[in-house]
Backbone as a chain_set.jsonl record, in Angstrom:
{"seq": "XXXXXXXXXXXXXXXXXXXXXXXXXXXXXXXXXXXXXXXXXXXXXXXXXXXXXXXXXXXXXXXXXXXXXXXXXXXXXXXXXXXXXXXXXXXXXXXXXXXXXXXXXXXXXXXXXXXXXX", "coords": {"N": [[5.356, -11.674, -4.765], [3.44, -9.173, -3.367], [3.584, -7.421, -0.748], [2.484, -6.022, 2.732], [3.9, -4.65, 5.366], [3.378, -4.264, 8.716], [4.346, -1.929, 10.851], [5.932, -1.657, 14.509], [8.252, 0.182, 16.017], [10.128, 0.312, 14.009], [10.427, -2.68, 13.068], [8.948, -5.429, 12.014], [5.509, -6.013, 12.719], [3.581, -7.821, 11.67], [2.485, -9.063, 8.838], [0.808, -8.879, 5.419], [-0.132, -10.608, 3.193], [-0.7, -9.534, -0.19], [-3.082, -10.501, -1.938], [-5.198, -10.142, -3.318], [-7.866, -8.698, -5.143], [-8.858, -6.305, -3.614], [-8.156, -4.768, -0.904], [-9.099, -4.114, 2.738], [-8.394, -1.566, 5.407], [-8.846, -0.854, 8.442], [-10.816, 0.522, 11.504], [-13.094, -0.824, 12.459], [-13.823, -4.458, 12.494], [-14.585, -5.588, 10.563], [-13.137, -4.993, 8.532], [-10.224, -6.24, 6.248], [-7.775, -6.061, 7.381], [-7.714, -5.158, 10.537], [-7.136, -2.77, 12.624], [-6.736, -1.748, 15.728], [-7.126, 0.973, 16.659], [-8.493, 4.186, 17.955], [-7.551, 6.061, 16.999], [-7.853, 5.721, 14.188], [-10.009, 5.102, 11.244], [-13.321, 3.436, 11.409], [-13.522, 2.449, 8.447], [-10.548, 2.728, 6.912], [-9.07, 2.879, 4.52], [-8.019, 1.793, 1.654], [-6.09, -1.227, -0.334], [-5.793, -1.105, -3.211], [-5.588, -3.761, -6.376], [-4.534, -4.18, -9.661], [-4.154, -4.372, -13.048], [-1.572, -3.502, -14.817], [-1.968, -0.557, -16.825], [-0.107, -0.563, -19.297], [1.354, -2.733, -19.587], [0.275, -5.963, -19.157], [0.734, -8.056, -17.759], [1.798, -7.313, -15.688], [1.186, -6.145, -12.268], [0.097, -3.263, -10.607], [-0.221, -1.687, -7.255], [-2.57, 0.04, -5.304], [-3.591, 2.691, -3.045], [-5.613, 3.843, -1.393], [-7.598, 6.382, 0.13], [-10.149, 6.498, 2.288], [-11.747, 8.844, 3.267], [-11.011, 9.23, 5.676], [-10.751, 10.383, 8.988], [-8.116, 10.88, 9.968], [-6.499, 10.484, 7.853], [-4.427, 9.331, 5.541], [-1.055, 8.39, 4.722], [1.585, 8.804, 1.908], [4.708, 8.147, 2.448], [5.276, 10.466, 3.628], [3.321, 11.702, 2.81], [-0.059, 13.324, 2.317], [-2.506, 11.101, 1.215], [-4.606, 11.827, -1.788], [-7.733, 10.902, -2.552], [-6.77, 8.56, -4.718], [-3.036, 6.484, -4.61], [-0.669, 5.201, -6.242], [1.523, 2.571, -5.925], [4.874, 2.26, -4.721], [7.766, -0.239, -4.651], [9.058, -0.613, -1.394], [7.62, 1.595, -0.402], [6.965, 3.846, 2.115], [3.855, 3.942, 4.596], [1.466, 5.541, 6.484], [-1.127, 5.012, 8.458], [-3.359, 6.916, 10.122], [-1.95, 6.688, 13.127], [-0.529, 4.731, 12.358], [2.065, 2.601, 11.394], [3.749, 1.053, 8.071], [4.973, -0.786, 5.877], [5.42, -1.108, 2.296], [6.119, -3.71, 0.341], [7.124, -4.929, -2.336], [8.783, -7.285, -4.481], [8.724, -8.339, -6.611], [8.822, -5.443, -8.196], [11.096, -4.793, -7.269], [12.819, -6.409, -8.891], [11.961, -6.037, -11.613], [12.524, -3.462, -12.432], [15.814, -3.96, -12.011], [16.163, -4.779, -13.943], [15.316, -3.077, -16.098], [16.12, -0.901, -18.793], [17.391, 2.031, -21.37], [17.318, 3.207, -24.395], [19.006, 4.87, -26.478], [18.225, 6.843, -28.461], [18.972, 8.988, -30.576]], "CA": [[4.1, -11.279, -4.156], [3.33, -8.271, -2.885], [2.698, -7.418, 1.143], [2.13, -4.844, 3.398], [4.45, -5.394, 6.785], [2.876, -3.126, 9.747], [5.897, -2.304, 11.84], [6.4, -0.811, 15.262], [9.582, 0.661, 16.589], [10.705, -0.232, 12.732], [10.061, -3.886, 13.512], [8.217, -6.007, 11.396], [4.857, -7.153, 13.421], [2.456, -7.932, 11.231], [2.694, -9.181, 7.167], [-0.059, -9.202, 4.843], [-0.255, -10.477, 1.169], [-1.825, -8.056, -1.226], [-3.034, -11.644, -2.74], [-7.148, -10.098, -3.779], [-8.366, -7.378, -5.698], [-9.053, -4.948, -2.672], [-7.851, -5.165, 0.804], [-10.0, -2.903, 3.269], [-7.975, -1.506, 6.825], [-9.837, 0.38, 9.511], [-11.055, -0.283, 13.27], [-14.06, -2.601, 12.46], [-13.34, -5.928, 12.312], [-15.113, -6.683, 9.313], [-11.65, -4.972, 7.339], [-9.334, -7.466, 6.305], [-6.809, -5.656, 7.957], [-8.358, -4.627, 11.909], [-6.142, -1.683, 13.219], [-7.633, -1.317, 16.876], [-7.092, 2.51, 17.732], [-9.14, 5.31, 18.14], [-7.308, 7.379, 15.672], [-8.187, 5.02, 12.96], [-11.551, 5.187, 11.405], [-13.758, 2.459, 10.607], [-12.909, 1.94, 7.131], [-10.041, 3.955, 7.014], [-8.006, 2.75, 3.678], [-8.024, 0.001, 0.788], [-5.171, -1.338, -1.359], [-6.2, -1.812, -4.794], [-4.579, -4.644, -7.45], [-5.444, -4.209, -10.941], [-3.463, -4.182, -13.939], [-1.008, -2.37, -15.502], [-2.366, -0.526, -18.349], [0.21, -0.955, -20.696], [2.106, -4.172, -19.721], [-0.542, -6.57, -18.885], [1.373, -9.239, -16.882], [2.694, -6.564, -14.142], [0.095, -5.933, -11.353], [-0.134, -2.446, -10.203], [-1.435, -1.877, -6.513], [-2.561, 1.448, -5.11], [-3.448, 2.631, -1.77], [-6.871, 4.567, -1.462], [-7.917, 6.782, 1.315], [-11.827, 6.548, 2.412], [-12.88, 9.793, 3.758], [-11.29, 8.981, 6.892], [-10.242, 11.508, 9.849], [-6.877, 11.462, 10.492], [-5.233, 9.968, 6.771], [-3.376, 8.195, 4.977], [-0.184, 9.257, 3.966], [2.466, 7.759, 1.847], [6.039, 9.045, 2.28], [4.613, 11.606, 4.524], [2.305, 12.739, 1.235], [-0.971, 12.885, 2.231], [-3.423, 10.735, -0.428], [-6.363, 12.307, -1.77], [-7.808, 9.759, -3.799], [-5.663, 7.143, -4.58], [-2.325, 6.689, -5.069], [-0.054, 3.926, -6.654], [2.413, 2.242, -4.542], [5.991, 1.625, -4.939], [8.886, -0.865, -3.205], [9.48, 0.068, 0.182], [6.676, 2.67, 0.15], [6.338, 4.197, 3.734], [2.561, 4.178, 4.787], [1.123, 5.893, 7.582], [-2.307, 5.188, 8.652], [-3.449, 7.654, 11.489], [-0.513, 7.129, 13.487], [0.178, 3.313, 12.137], [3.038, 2.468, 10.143], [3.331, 0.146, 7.1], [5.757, -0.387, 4.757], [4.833, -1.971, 1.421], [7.308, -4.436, -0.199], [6.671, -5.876, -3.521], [9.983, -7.989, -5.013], [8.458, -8.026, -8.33], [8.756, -4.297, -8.258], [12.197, -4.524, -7.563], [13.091, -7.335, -9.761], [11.874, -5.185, -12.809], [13.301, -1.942, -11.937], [16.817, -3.852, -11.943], [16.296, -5.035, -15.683], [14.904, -1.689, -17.503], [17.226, 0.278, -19.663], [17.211, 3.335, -22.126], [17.614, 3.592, -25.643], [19.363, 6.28, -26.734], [17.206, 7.381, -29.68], [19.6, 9.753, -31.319]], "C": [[4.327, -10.02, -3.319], [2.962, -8.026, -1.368], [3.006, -5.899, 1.93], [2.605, -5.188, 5.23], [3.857, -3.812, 7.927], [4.16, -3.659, 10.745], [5.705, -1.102, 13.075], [7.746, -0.291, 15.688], [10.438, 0.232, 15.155], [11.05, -1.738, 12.654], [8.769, -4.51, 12.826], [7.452, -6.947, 12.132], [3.69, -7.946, 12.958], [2.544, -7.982, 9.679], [1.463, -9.213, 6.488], [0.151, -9.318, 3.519], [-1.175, -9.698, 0.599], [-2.255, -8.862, -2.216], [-4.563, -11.866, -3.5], [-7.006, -8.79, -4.251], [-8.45, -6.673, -5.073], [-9.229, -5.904, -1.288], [-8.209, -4.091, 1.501], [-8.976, -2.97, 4.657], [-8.923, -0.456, 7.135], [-10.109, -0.224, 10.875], [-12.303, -1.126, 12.945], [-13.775, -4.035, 11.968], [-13.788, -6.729, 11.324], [-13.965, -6.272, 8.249], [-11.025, -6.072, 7.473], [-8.071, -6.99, 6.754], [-7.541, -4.664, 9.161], [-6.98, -3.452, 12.409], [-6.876, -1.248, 14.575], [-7.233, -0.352, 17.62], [-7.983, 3.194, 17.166], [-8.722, 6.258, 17.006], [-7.874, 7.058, 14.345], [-9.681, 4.904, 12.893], [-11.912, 4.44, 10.546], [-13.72, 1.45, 9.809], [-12.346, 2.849, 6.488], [-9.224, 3.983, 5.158], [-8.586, 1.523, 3.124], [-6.764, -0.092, -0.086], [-6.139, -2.057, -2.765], [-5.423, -2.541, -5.391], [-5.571, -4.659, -8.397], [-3.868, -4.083, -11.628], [-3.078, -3.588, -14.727], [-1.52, -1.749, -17.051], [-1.598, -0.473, -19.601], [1.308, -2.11, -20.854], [1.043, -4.899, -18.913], [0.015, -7.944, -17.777], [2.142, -8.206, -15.328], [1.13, -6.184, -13.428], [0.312, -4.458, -10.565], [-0.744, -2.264, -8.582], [-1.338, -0.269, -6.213], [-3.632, 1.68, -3.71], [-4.894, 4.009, -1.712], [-7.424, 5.243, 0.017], [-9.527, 7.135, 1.821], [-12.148, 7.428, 3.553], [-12.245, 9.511, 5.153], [-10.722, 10.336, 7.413], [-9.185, 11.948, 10.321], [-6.49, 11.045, 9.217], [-4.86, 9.254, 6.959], [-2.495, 8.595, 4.53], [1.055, 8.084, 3.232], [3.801, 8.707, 1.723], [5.623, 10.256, 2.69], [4.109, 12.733, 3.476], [1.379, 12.13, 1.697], [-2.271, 12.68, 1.356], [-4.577, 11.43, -0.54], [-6.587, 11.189, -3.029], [-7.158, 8.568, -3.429], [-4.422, 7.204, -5.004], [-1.478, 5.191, -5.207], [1.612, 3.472, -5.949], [3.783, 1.502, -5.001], [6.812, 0.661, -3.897], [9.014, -0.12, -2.639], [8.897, 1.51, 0.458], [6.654, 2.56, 1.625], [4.754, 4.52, 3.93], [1.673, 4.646, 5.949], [-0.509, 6.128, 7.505], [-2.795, 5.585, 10.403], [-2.107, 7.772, 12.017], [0.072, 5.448, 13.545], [1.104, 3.44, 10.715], [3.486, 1.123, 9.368], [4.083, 0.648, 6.496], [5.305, -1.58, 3.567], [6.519, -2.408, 0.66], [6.455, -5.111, -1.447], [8.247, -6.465, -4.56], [9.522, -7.779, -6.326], [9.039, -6.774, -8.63], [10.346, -4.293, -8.594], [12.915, -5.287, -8.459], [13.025, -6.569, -11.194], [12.574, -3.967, -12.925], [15.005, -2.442, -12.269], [17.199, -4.374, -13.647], [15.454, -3.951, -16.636], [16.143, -1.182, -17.249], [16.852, 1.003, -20.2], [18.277, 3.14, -22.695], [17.578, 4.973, -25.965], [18.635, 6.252, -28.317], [17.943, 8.148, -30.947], [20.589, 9.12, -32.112]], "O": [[5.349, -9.887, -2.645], [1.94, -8.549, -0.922], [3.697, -4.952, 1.553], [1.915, -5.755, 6.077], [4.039, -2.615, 7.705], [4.664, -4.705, 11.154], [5.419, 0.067, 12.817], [8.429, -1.189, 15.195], [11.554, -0.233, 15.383], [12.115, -1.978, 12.085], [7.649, -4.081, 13.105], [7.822, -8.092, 12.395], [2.959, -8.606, 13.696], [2.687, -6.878, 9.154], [0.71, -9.818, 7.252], [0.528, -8.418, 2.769], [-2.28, -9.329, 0.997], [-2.076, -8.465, -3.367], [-5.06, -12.874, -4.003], [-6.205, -7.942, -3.858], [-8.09, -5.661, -5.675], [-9.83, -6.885, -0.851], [-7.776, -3.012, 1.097], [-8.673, -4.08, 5.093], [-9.522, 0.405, 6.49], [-9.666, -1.308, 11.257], [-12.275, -2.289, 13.348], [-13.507, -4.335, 10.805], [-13.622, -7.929, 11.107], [-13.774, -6.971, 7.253], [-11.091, -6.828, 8.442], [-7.14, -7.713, 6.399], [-7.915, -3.535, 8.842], [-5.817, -3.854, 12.365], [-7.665, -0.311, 14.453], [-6.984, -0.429, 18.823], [-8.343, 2.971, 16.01], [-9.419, 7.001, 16.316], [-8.288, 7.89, 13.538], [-10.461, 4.711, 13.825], [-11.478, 4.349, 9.398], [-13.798, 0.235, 9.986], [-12.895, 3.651, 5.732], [-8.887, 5.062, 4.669], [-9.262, 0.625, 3.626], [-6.365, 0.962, -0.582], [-6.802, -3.057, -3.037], [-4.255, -2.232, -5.152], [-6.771, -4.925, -8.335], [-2.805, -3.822, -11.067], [-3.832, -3.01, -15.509], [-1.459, -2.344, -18.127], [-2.106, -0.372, -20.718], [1.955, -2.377, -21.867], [0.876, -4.378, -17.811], [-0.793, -8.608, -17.127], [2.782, -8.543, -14.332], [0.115, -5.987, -14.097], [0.943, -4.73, -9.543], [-1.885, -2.72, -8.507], [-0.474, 0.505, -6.624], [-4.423, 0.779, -3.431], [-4.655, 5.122, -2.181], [-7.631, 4.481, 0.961], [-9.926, 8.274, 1.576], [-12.675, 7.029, 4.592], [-13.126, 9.561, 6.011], [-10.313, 11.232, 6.675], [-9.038, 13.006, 10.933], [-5.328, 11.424, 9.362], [-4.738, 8.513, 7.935], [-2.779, 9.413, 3.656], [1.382, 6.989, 3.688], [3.893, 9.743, 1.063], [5.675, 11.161, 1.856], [4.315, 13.937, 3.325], [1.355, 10.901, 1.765], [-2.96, 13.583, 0.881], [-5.404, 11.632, 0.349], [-5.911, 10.824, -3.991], [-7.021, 7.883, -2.416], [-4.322, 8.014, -5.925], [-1.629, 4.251, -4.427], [2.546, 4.202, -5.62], [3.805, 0.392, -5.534], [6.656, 0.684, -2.676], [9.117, 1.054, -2.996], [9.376, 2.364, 1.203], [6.411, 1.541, 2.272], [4.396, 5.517, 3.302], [1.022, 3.686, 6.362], [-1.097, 6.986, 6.846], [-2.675, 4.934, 11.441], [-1.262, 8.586, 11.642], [0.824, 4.981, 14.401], [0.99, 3.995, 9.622], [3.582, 0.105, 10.054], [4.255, 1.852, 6.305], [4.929, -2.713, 3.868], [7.561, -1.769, 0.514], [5.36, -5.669, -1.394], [8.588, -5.666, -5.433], [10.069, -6.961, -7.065], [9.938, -6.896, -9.463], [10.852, -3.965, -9.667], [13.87, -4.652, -8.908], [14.053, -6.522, -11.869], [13.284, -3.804, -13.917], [15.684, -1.54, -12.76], [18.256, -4.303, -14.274], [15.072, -4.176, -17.785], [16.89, -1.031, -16.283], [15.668, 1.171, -19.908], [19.442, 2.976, -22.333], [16.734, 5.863, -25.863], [18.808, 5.319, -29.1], [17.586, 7.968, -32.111], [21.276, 9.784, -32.889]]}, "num_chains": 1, "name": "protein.A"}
């Protein structure tokens, strides 16, 4: 399962499963993820889960930035749009930090190979 650990001082304070189709952060409390600063707006970010389009059993998620005022950045790249989210992605919303963990991710990654073709 996939989650989203909000960490201060690189300190894991806060876990969330990425366990629904779209997870909304921002400062109103109707996101399913509340971030209560000023820098953060509204409805600042969503993680998307949908499926991979060409292996159907792997779950894809991706990290969407809604128009807000300070960003979203991942790996200090800031998203336009959306962008798709790897293990131990760094995530910076305004000036909150989030790292995304997904084991699956790495679990697969340690069983692909390459066929030499020639």
């Amino acid at each position: 399962m996939a989650i989203l650990a909000q960490l201060i001082d690189d300190v894991v304070v806060n876990r969330v499963e990425i366990d629904r189709p779209e997870i909304t952060l921002g400062r109103h409390p109707d996101n399913d993820v509340e971030i209560s600063e000023a820098s953060v707006s509204s409805r600042h970010a969503r993680l998307i889960r949908e499926p991979n389009a060409a292996i159907s059993s792997i779950i894809d998620i991706y990290i969407e930035d809604l128009d807000s005022t300070n960003g979203t950045f991942v790996n200090n790249q800031r998203v336009n749009g959306r962008c798709k989210l790897h293990n131990n992605d760094l995530i910076r919303i305004a000036w909150n930090h989030f790292k995304f963990v997904d084991d699956s991710e790495s679990t697969l990654e340690q069983t692909v190979f390459s066929i030499d073709t020639d």
